[in-house]
N, C-alpha and C positions, 0 to 999 in steps of 0.2 A: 382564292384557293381555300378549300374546306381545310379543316387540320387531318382529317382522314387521309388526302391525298399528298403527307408529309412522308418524306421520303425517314423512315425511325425502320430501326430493327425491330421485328414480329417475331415477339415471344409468346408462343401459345400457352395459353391460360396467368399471362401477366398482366393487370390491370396499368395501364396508361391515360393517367388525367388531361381531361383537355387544355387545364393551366399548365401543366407538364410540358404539352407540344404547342401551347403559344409562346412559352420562354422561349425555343425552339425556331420560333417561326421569326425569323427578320427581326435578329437579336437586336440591331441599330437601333430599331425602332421603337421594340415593345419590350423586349424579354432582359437587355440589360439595364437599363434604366429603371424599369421594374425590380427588378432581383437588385437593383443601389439602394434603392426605397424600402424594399423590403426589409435589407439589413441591418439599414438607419433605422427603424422600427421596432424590430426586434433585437438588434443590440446594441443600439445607439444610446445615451445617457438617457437615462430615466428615473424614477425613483422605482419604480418594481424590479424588481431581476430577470433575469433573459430566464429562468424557472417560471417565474409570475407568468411573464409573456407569453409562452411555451405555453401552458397551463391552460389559459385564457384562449389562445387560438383554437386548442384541442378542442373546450369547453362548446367555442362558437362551432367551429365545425361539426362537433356532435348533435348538435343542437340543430343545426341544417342537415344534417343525415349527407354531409359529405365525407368522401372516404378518407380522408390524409388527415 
């Protein structure tokens, strides 16, 4: 199944990322295990702060000209 033909409310002129509708897509299998992993990363013990982390994602994401 594309992520296109997910069944999501269409909101005209709202950007929807396609890691957005893989959380989305067959939660079991991808999107909550994922979003567990996530968490433990970003706010799991570390020695930088969930601001560091934050900070640093932005950074990377800017840096790939990705939108979030």
């Amino acid at each position: 199944m594309r992520f296109a033909e997910l069944e999501l409310p269409a909101e005209p002129g709202v950007y929807r990322s396609d890691i957005g509708q893989a959380l989305q897509y067959r939660r079991e299998l991808f999107g909550g295990p994922f979003s567990e992993l996530l968490q433990l990363v970003m706010r799991g013990p570390s020695e930088w702060t969930a601001g560091e982390r934050e900070l640093f994602a932005a950074f990377v994401s800017s840096r790939r000209q990705c939108p979030f």
